[in-house]
C-alpha positions in Angstrom: 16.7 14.7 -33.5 20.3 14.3 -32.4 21.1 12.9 -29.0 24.1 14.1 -27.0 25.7 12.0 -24.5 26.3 13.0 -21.3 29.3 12.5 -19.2 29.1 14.4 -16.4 26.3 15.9 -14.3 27.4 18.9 -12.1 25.1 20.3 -9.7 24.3 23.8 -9.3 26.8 25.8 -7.0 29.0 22.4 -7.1 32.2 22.6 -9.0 32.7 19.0 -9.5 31.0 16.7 -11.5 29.4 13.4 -10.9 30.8 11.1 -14.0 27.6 8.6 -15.1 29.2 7.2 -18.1 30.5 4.3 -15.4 26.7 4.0 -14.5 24.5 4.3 -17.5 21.5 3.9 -15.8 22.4 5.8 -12.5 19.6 8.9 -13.4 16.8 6.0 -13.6 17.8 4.2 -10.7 17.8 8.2 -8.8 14.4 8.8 -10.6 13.1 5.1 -9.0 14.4 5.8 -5.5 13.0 9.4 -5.6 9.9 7.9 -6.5 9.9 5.0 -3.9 10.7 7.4 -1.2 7.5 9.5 -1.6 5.5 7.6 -2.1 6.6 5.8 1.2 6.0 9.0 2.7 3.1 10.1 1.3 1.6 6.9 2.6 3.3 7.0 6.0 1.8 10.5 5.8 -1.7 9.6 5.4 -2.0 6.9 8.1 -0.7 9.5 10.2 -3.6 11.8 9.3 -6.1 9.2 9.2 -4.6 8.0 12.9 -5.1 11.7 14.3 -8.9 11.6 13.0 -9.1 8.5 14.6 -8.1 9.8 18.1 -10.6 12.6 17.6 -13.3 10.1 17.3 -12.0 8.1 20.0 -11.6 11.2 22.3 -14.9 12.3 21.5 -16.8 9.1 22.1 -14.9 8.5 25.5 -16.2 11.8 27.2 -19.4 11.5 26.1 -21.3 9.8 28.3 -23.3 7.5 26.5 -24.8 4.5 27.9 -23.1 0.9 26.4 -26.6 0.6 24.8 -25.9 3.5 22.4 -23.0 1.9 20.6 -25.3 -1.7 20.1 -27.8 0.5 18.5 -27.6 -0.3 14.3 -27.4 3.5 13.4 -25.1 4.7 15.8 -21.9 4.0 13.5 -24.2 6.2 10.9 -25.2 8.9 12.8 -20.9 9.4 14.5 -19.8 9.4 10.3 -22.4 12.3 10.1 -21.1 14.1 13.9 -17.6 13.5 12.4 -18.4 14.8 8.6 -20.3 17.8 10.1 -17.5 18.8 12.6 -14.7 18.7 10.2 -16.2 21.4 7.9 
């Protein structure tokens, strides 16, 4: 297999052309920060979710009135991650 080398990269719509022959490794150092970008957000995206199910439990528990007794008992932290599985489905 023959490898062509590539000068230029021009962009769809875009008459001009980015020249990467200054910058061999330009398209790898794009790839890594494409990469390192979403995966930032796809992490700053899931402690959002996980913060939102958090307030529901929070919200949840505060107008219930339960005495303080209900949240010493040992299977009350079991019993709100079944309430929480149950009402998510």
């Amino acid at each position: 297999m023959q490898r062509a080398q590539v000068h230029g990269l021009r962009l769809a719509g875009i008459g001009h052309s980015i020249e990467l022959a200054v910058y061999p490794y330009a398209t790898s150092l794009l790839a890594a920060m494409a990469l390192v970008i979403g995966a930032t957000g796809t992490y700053y995206w899931n402690a959002f979710e996980q913060a939102q199910e958090y307030e529901e439990v929070d919200s949840a528990l505060l107008a219930d009135e339960l005495p303080p007794s209900a949240y010493l008992d040992r299977g009350f932290h079991a019993w709100l991650e079944n309430a929480s599985d149950s009402s998510s489905q």
